[in-house]
PyMOL CGO cylinders between C-alpha atoms (Angstrom):
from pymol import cmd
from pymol.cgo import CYLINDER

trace = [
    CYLINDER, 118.10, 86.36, 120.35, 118.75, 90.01, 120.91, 0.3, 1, 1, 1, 1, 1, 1,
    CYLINDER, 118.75, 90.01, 120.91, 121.17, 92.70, 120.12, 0.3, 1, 1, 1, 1, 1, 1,
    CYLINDER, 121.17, 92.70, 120.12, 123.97, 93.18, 121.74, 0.3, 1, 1, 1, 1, 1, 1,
    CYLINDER, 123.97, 93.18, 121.74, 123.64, 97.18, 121.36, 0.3, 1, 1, 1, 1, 1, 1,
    CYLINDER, 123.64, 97.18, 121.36, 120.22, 98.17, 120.94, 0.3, 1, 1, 1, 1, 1, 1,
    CYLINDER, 120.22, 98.17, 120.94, 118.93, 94.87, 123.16, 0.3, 1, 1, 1, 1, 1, 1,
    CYLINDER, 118.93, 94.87, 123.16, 116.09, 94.51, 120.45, 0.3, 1, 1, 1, 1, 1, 1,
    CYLINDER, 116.09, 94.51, 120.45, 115.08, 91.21, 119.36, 0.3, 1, 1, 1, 1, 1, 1,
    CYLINDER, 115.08, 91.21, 119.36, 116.81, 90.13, 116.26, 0.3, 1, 1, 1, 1, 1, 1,
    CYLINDER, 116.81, 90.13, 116.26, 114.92, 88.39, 113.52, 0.3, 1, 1, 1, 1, 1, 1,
    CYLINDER, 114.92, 88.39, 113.52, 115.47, 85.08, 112.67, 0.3, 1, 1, 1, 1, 1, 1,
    CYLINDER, 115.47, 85.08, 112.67, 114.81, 83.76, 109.40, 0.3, 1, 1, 1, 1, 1, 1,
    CYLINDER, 114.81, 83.76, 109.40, 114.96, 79.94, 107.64, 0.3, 1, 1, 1, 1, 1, 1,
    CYLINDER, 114.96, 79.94, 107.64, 116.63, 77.09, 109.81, 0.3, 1, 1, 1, 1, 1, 1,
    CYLINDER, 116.63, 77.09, 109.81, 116.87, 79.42, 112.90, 0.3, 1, 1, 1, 1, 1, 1,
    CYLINDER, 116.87, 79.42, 112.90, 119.73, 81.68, 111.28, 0.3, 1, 1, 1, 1, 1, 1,
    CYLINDER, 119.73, 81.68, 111.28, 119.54, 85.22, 112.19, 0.3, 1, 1, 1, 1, 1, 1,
    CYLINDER, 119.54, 85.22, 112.19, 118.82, 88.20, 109.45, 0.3, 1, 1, 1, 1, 1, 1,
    CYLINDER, 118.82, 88.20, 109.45, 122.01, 90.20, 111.25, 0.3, 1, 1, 1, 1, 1, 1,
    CYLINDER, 122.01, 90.20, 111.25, 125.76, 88.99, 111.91, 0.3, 1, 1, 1, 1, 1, 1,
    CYLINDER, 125.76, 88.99, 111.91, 127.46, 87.93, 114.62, 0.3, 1, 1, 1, 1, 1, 1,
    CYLINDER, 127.46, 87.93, 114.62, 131.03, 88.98, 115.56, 0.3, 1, 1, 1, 1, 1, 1,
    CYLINDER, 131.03, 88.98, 115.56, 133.80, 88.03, 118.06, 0.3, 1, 1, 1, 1, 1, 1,
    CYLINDER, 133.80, 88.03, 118.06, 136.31, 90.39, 120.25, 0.3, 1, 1, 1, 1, 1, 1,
    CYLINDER, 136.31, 90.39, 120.25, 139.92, 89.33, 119.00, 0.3, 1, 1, 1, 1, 1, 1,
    CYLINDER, 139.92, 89.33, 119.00, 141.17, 86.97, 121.91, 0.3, 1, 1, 1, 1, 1, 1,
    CYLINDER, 141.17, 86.97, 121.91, 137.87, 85.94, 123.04, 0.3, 1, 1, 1, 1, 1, 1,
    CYLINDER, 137.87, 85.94, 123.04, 135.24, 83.22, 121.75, 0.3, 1, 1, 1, 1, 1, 1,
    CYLINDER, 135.24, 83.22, 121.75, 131.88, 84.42, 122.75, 0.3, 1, 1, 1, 1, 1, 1,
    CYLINDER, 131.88, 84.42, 122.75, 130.24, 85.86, 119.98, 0.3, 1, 1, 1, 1, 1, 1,
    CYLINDER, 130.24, 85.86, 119.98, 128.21, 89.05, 119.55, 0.3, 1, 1, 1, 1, 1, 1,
    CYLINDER, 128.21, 89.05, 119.55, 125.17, 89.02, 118.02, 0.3, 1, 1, 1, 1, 1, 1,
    CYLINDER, 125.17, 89.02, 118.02, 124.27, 92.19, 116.27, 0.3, 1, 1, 1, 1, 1, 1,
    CYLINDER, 124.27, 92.19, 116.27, 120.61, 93.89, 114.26, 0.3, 1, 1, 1, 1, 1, 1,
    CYLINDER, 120.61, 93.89, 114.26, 120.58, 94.92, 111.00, 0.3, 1, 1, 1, 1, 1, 1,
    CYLINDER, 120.58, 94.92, 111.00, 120.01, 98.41, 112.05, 0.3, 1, 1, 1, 1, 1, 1,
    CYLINDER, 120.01, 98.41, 112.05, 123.25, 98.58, 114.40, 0.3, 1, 1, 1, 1, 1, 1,
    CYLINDER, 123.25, 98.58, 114.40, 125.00, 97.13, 111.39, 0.3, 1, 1, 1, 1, 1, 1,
    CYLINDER, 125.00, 97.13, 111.39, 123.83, 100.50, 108.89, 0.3, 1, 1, 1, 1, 1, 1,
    CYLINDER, 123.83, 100.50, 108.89, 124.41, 102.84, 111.98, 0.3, 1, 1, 1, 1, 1, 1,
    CYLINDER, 124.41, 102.84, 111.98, 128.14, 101.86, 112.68, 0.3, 1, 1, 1, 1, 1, 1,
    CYLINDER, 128.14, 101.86, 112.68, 129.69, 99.88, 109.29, 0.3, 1, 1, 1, 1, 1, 1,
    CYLINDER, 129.69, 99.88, 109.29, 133.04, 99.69, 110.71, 0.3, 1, 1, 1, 1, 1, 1,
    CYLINDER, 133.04, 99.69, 110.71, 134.21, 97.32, 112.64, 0.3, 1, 1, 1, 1, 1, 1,
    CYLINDER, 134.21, 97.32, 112.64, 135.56, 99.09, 115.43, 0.3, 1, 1, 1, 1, 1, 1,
    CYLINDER, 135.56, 99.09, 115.43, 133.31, 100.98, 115.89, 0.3, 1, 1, 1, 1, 1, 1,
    CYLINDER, 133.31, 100.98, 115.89, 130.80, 98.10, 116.99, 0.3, 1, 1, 1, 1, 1, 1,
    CYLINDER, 130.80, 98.10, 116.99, 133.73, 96.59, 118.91, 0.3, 1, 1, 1, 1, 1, 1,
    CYLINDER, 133.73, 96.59, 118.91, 133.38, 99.82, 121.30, 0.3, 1, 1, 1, 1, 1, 1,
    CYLINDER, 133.38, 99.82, 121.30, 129.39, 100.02, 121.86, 0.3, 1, 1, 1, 1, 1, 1,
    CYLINDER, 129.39, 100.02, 121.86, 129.55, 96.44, 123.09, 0.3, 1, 1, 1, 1, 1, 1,
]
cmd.load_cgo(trace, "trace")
């Protein structure tokens, strides 16, 4: 699985379950996967919303 920002591969740790989060747009289903690293460089919210 990769990022949805920095397209690098995201870990994945016990029972295939990433070591990031995953997020959805507000009126869409497909979810966003994002690194750990994207995560500390942009905490809010919106702010991920816009680089994807």
């Amino acid at each position: 699985m990769k990022c949805e920002i920095c397209k690098n591969k995201i870990e994945e740790i016990f029972l295939s379950k990433i070591k990031g989060t995953i997020i959805k747009k507000p009126g869409s289903s497909k979810p966003h996967y994002l690194c750990p690293d994207c995560q500390k460089k942009h905490p809010k919210k919106e702010e991920l919303l816009e680089k994807i």
